[in-house]
DRENDO-1510 file (C-alpha; in Angstrom, 1 decimal, always signed):
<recs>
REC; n; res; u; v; w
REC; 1; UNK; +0.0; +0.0; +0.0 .
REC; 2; UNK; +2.7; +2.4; +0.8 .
REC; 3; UNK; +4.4; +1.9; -2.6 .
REC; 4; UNK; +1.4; +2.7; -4.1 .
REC; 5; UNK; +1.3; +5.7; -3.0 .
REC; 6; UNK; +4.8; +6.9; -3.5 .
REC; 7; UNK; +4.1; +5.9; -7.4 .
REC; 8; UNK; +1.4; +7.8; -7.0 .
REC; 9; UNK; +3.2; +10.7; -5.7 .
REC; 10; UNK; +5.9; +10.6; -8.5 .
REC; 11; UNK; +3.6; +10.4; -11.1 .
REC; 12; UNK; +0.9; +13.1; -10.3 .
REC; 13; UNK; +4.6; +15.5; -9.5 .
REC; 14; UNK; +5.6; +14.5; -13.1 .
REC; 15; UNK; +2.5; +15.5; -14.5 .
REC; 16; UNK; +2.5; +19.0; -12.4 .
REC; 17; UNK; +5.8; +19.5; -13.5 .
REC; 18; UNK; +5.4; +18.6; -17.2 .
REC; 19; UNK; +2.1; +20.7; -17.1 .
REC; 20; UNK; +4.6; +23.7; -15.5 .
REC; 21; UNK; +7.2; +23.2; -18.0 .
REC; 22; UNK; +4.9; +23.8; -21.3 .
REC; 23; UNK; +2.4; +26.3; -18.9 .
REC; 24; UNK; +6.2; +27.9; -19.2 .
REC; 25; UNK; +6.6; +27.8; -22.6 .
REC; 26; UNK; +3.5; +28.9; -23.8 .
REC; 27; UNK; +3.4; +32.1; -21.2 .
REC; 28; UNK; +7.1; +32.7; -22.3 .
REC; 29; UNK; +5.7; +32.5; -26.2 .
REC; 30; UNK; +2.7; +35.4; -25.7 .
REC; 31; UNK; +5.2; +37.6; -24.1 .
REC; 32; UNK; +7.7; +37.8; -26.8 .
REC; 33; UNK; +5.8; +37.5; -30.1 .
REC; 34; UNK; +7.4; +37.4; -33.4 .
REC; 35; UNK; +6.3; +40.6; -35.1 .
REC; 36; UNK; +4.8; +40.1; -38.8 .
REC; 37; UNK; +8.2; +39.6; -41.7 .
REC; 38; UNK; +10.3; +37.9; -38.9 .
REC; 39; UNK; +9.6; +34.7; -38.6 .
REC; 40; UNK; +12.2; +33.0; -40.3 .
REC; 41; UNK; +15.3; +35.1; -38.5 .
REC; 42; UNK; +16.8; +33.8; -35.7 .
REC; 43; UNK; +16.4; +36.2; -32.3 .
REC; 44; UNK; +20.4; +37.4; -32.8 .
REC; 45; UNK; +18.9; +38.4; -36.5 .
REC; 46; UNK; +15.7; +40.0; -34.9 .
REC; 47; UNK; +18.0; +42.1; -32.8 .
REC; 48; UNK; +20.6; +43.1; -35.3 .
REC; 49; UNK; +17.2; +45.0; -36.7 .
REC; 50; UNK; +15.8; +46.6; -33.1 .
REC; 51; UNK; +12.9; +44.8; -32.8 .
REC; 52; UNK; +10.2; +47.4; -31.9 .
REC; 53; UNK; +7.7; +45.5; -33.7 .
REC; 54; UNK; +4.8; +45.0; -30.9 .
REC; 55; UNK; +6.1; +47.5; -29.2 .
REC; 56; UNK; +4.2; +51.0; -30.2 .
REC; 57; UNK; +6.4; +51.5; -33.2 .
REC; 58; UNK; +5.2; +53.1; -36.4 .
REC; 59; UNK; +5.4; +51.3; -39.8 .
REC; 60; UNK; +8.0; +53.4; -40.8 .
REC; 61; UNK; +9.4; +53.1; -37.0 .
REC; 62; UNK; +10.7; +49.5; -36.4 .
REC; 63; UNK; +13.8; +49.9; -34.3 .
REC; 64; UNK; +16.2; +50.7; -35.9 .
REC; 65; UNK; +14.7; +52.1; -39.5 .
REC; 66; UNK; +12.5; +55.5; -39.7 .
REC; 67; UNK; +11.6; +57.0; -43.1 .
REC; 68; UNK; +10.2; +60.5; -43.5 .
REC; 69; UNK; +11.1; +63.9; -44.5 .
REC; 70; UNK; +13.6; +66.4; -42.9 .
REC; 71; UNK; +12.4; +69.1; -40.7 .
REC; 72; UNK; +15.2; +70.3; -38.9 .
REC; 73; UNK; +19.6; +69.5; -38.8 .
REC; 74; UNK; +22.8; +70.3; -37.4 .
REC; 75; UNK; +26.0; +68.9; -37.5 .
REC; 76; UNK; +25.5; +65.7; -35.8 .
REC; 77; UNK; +21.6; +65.2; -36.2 .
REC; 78; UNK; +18.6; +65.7; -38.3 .
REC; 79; UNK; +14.7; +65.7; -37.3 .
REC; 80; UNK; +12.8; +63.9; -39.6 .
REC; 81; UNK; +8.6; +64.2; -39.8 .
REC; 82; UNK; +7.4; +60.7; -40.7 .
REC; 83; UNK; +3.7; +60.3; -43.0 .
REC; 84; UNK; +2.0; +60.1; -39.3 .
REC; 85; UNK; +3.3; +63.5; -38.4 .
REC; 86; UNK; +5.3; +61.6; -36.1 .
REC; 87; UNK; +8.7; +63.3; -35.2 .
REC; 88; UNK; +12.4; +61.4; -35.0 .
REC; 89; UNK; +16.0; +62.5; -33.5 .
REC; 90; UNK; +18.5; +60.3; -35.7 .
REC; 91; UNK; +22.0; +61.2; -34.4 .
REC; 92; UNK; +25.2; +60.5; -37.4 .
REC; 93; UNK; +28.3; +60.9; -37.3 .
REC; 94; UNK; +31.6; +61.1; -39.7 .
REC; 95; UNK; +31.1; +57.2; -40.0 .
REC; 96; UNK; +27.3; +56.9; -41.1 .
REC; 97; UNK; +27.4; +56.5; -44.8 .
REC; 98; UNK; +25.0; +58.8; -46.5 .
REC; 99; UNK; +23.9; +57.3; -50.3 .
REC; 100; UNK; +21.9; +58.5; -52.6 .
REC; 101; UNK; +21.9; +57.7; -56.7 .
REC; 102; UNK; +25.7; +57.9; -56.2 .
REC; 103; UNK; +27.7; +58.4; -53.0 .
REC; 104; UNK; +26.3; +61.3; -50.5 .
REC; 105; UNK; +27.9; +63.4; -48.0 .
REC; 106; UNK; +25.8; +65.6; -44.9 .
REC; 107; UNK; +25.9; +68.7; -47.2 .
REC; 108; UNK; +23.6; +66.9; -49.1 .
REC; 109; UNK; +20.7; +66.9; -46.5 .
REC; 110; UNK; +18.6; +69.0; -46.6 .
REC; 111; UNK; +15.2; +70.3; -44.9 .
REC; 112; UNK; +12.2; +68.9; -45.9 .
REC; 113; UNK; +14.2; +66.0; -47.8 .
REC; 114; UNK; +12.6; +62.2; -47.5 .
REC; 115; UNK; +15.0; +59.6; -46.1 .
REC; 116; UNK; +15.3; +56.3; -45.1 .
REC; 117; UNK; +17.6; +55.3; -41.9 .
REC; 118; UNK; +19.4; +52.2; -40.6 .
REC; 119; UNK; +20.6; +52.6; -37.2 .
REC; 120; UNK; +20.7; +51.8; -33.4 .
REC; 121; UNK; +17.8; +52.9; -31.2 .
REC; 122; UNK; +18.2; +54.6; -28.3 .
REC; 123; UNK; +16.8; +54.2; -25.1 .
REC; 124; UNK; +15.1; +57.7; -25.6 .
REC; 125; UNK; +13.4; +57.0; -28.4 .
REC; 126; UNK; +15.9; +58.5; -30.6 .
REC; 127; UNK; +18.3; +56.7; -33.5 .
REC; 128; UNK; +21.8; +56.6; -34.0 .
REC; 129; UNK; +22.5; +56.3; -37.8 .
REC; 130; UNK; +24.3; +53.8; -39.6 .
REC; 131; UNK; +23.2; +54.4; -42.9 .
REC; 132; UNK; +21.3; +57.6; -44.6 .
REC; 133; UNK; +19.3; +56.9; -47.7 .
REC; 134; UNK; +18.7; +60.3; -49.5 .
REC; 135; UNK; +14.9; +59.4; -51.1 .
REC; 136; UNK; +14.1; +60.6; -54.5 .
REC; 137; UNK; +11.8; +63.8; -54.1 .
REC; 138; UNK; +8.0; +62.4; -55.2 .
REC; 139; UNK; +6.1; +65.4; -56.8 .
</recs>
């Protein structure tokens, strides 16, 4: 009788924990979906991209990509107005390659200018360029 119950014992604790385990997974999978275009990139290949997706992020706001036109600059940043009317900080520096039809330098940007930008995001919100892409001007 009292091995009985120890099998019991160890078999209703291996269902609990097996029950716990993919409880586990499952929680673990609705708190960390894989945004819409991602699926087939590994989470170090999700990263690389600064996975905002989920997160509050525009369509033209996924981590680290924003597209819009320039509103304001200086020598180290531009403002640019995205089709939402939402407003972006991307930070460059001597380093962040600027291209356009052929090679582009910061002279070439300009106010109200459309873009597209690769970078890092910031904890603020902001981007830190790695790449500029001087749009075409759409009349």
């Amino acid at each position: 009788m009292k091995n009985k119950s120890i099998i019991i014992t160890v078999v209703t604790a291996l269902i609990i924990g097996i029950g716990g385990f993919f409880g586990g997974v499952q929680y673990q999978k609705s708190k960390s979906p894989t945004p819409p275009g991602f699926g087939n990139l590994s989470a170090a290949q999700r990263a690389q991209f600064g996975n905002r997706a989920g997160r509050g992020g525009s369509p033209t706001d996924v981590g680290g990509f924003a597209s819009g036109s320039i509103i304001s600059m200086d020598d180290k940043s531009i403002t640019i107005k995205d089709q939402s009317g939402s407003t972006k900080i991307i930070y460059f520096s001597d380093s962040t390659k600027i291209g356009k039809q052929a090679d582009g330098s910061k002279s070439d940007l300009n106010k109200d200018q459309s873009v597209t930008i690769s970078g890092k995001s910031n904890s603020d919100g902001s981007l830190t360029a790695e790449n500029i892409q001087i749009r075409p001007t759409q009349n």
